[in-house]
C-alpha positions, 0 to 999 in steps of 0.5 A: 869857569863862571859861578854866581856870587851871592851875600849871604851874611853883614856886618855893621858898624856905623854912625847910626849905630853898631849892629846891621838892624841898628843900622838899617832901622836908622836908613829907613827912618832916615835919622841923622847919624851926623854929631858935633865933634867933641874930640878934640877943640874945632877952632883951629880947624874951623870944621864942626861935625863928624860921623862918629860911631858913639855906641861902640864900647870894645868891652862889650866884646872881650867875652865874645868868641871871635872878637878880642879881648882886654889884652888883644885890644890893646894891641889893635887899631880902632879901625881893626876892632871895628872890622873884626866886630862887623866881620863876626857878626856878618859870619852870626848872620851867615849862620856858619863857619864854613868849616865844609870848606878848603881853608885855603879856599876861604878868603878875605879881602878888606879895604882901608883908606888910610889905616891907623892914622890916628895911632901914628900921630901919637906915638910920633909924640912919644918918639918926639917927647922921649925918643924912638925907644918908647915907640910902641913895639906894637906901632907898625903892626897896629898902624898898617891898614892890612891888618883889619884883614890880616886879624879877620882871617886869625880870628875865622881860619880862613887861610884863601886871598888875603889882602888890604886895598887901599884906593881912598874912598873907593877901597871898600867896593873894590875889595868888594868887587875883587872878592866877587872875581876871585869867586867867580873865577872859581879861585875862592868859594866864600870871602868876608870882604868890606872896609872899615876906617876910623880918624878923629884926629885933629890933624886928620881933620885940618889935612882934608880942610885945608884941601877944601875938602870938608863942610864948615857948616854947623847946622847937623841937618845941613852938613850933608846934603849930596847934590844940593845947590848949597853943598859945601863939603863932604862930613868925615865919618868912621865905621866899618861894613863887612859883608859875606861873599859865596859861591851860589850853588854852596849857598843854595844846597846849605839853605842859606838866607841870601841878600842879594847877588853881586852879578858885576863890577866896573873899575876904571880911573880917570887918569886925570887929577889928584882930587878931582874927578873927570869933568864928563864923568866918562870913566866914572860912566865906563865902570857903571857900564862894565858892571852892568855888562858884566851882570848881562844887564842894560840901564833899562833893567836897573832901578836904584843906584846908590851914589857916591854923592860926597855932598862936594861940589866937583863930585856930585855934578861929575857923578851926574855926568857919568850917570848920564853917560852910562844911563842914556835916556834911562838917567831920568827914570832911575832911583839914585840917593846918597847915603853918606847924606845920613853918616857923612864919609867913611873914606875907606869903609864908604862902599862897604857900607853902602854896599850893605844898604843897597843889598837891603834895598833890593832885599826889602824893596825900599830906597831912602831918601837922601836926607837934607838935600832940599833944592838940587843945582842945575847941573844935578838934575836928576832923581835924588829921591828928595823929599822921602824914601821910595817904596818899590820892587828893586831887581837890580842896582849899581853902587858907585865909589870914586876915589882920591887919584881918580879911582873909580868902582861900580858894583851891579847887584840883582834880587836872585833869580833861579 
């Protein structure tokens, strides 16, 4: 059994704001979702900026079916409150509860790199100040990173596949791209599917410093600049993208609004290095060409990819790589831009939400810039969509993830055609 899967609903929360609308209005006038980091003193770290999401106020939920309230909130992570509000509203945007459908058939797949960190560290204060008897009861079931996923399916019903992968940076598309097989494969008929992360610790930050991971930079405008030949860096960010999965035919016969149609997915790994990517890029290029396989397209039918482009030194010219590996002769003529170049890096929930800004790409026919990238380096040689956005018909684009232990994911989406 082969079905097609299309998008029919999103869900947003993300540095330049809380809402999809909020959120795509801010891609398309290419703001800067990027800020100072007032959360805690940045001396000791030396790592200025962050990708905050400043509009989130959880009060503003605790009335709203299908979110939380007072009570509940106490007893989630910031990362769970940011999925089950990006899930609520995707379920808004797909205009129903899928109550037609076999709870049983009815999954939700929702990634998290690193959970509920940020809980962790202060609760290993409390048992450091008074002992493990004032550990919060709730820590463990607050601080695993499946519980985004586990408190989605109490809040919809849906009763189908219900797990948390946590692949580092990738964790979003490959959740994706799984929810995409299970109803393909005729396992599921819809799934809420996505990523959702959140850290504004102090530790988190001189952790991901110490690997050399993180821009020092001070200047907001130039924090984030994917591919440029003065990138120093990747912005550590927060949010949560959640998007609604269905299978074609159901879609179609309720009338449903559909984004666009996930038609391939590439997982590879390079097998390589803890942090690195594979110089070549040739696994990173093999899950570009699975996906495209998968989607019976070649890099002649694609126009837009939505890089992973980190803004760090060793990933962008390696994504270069890759993309040159699996594009041949097409490399040259593709869009590819980096959206992180406006939100920095959302770790877990990085694909999620970029998944989300190339289906409204294909949707719209619209491809922003990558935002502050003014002189790429020699060996990222390709178009970056520097110096604006880009105006143009989009049938069918890739989404690439590359995570920490060299994982990597490829999501191929194409406008519908019936």
């Amino acid at each position: 059994m082969s079905r097609r899967v299309v998008i029919t609903g999103l869900g947003a929360v993300t540095p330049l704001g809380t809402g999809v609308v909020k959120f795509w209005e801010g891609i398309k006038a290419g703001k800067l979702g990027i800020s100072y980091i007032d959360m805690f003193d940045t001396e000791r770290t030396g790592v200025k900026v962050g990708g905050f999401v400043r509009d989130f106020d959880e009060a503003d939920y605790y009335d709203v079916k299908g979110c939380f309230d007072k009570k509940e909130a106490k007893r989630m992570d910031r990362f769970t409150k940011y999925a089950v509000v990006a899930a609520h509203e995707a379920m808004e945007d797909a205009g129903t509860d899928f109550s037609d459908i076999d709870p049983y058939r009815a999954g939700v797949l929702v990634g998290s790199g690193i959970g509920g960190v940020d809980l962790t560290l202060s609760e290993y204060e409390k048992y450091l100040e008074k002992g493990p008897g004032r550990v919060s009861a709730f820590y463990i079931p607050m601080m695993i990173s499946n519980m985004a996923a586990g408190t989605i399916s109490m809040k919809t019903g849906f009763r189908g596949a219900n797990f948390d992968v946590t692949t580092a940076c990738a964790s979003g598309t490959h959740s994706i791209g799984e929810a995409f097989r299970k109803i393909k494969d005729g396992y599921l008929d819809v799934c809420i599917a996505g990523g959702t992360e959140s850290t504004r610790a102090e530790f988190t930050y001189g952790a991901f410093a110490n690997m050399k991971a993180l821009t020092k930079c001070e200047v907001l405008e130039k924090a984030s600049i994917p591919f440029d030949k003065e990138r120093s860096g990747f912005v550590l960010g927060e949010g949560s993208g959640i998007i609604i999965l269905e299978e074609y035919e159901h879609a179609k016969a309720r009338g449903a609004k559909i984004y666009a149609e996930i038609a391939g997915y590439g997982a590879t790994c390079d097998g390589y290095h803890m942090t690195s990517p594979m110089p070549g890029g040739d696994a990173a290029g093999m899950g570009m060409t699975l996906a495209m396989q998968e989607a019976g397209l070649t890099p002649a039918d694609v126009d837009y990819i939505n890089a992973h482009g980190t803004s760090t030194g060793l990933n962008d010219k390696y994504e270069t790589a890759a993309i040159k590996k699996a594009f041949g002769d097409e490399a040259n003529r593709v869009k590819i831009n980096s959206t992180k170049s406006m939100i920095g890096h959302l770790l877990g929930a990085a694909g999620a939400v970029e998944a989300i800004v190339t289906a409204k790409s294909i949707e719209e026919g619209f491809i922003h810039e990558t935002v502050g990238t003014k002189e790429p380096d020699e060996e990222c040689d390709l178009d970056y969509c520097i110096g604006g956005s880009v105006k143009m018909e989009v049938r069918a684009a890739l989404s690439n993830s590359l995570g920490f232990g060299g994982h990597n994911a490829t999501l191929c989406f194409r406008k519908v055609n019936d």
